[in-house]
Structure formats: structure tokens, C-alpha cells
C-alpha positions in Angstrom: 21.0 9.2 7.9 19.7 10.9 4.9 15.7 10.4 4.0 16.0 9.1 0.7 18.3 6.0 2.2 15.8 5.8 5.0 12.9 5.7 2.5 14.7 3.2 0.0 15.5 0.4 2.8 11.9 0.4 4.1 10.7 0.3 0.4 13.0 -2.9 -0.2 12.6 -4.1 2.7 8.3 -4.0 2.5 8.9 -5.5 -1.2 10.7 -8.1 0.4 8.4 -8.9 3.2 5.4 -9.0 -0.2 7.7 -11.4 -1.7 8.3 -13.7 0.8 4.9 -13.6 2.0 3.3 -14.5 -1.3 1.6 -11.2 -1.4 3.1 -10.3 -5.2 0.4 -12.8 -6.4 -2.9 -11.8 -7.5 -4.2 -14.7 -7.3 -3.8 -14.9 -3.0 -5.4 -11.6 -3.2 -8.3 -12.4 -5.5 -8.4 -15.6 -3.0 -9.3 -13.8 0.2 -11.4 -11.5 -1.2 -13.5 -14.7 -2.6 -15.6 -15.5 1.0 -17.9 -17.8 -0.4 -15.1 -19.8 -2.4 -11.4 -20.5 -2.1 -11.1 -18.4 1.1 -7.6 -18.1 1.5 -6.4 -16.3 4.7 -3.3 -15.8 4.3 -3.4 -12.1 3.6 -5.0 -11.7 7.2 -2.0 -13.0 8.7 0.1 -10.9 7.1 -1.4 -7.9 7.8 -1.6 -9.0 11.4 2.3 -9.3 11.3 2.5 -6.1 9.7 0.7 -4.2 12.2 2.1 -6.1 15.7 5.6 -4.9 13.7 4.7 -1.2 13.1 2.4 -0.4 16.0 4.7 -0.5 18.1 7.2 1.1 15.6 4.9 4.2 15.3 4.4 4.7 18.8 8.3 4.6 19.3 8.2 7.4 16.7 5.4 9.3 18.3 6.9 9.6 21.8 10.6 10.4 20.0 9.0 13.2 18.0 11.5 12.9 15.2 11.7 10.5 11.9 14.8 8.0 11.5 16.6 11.4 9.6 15.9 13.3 12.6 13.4 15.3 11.0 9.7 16.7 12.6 7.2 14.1 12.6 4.5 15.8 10.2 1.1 16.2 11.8 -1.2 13.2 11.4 -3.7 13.7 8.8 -7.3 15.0 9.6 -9.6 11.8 10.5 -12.2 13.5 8.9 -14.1 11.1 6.8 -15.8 13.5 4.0 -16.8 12.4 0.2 -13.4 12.4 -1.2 -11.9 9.7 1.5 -15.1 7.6 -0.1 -14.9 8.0 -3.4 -11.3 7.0 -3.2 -11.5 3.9 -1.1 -13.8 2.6 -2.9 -12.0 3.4 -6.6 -9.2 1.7 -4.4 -11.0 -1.3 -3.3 -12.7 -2.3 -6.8 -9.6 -2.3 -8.3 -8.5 -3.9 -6.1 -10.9 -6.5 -6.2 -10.7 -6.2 -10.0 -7.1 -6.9 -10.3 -5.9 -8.5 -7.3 -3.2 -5.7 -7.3 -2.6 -2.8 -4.7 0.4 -0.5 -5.8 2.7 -2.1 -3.1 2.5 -5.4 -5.1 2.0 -4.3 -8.6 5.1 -2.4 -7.9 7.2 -5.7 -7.0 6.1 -7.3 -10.1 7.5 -4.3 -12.2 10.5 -6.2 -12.1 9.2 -9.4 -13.3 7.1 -7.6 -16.3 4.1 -8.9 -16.1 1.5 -7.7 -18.2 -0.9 -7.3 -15.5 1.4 -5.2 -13.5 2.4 -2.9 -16.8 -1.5 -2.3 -17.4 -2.1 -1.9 -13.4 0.4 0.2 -12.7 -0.1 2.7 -16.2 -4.0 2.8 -14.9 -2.7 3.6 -11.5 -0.4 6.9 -12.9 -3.2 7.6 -15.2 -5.8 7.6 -12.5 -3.6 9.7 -10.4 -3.0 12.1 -13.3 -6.0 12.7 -14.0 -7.5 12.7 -10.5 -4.7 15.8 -9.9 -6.1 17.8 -12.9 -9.9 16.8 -11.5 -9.9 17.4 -7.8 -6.6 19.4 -7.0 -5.3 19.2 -3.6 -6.4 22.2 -0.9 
């Protein structure tokens, strides 16, 4: 099966699962992030779903030592956690908690043009941009 097929299902198919799970709404996001308020955990379940789905998934990959396509598994990345992996999770989690947008969701809302998602996602690119030109990759 070719990569770009393989890649395009499991990108529909995760929009779907955001979908249906509620998880294109910033709102739910903004939600369980709010502990002391209108605690909603209803993006803990879904990440629990997600990973009793692909643990298993990843560890069927590991043992078969190819992708779907039949290609090399790449090495996993270094677990090294150094001031790069920082900086960048936290960028990620402020905006995050900023927005109530991660780029899987902000993505699915492309299609419903919603300003938030237009603004999220042209701050996204330009963040990656310009984080390319700043601190190229080794």
C-alpha cells in the first residue's frame, strides 16, 4: 500500500475520532484545563482510548519491524530531554491553553472556517517558519 494512502486514512480517520469525540471544540479543551472551575474530563477519556488503541498498535509495529508500506521502522527519537524539548512544550502548552487549539483540532476546523482556527493555524505556520530560520534542525 503506498505511504501517502496509509498516511491520509489515519489522518481522516484521527479527524474523525476528534469529531466525534467533541475534541474540535475549544471550549472542552479550555474546560479540562480549568481545574478549579468547569472541570470537564472528557479529554482524559479520550486520550485514554487513544492510547489502549495505539499501544498495542505500536508494539505490533515494533515486533514487525516494518510500517503498513512495508518500509523500515525509523529509529525512535533520542529521549533526551535538553532545552529545546522545553522551550517547545511549553510554547505548545500556553497555546494551548491560550487557544483551546492543538494543530490536530485546529486542523479539523479548517473546514468549518472558523476564525479561531484561520488565526491558530497562520500562528502555528508562522511559528514554525520562523522557528526553522531561528534554531535549524542538527
Amino acid at each position: 500500500m503506498k505511504p501517502m494512502a496509509i498516511a491520509s486514512g489515519a489522518g481522516l480517520l484521527f479527524g474523525l475520532g476528534l469529531a466525534v469525540s467533541g475534541m474540535t471544540d475549544p471550549d472542552k479543551i479550555l474546560n479540562f484545563l480549568d481545574v478549579a472551575g468547569s472541570w470537564d474530563p472528557s479529554l482524559a477519556l479520550v486520550m485514554g482510548a487513544a492510547l489502549a488503541v495505539s499501544t498495542p498498535g505500536f508494539a505490533w509495529l515494533r515486533r514487525r519491524g516494518r510500517s503498513f508500506s512495508g518500509a523500515p521502522l525509523a529509529p525512535a527519537p533520542s529521549p533526551r530531554v535538553d532545552a529545546r524539548l522545553l522551550v517547545g512544550s511549553t510554547l505548545f502548552g500556553i497555546g494551548w491553553g491560550i487557544a483551546g487549539y492543538c494543530p490536530g483540532p485546529a486542523l479539523a476546523n479548517l473546514v468549518r472556517f472558523t476564525p479561531e482556527a484561520l488565526v491558530f493555524v497562520g500562528a502555528l505556520l508562522a511559528g514554525s517558519l520562523l522557528c526553522r530560520k531561528l534554531l535549524p534542525w542538527p
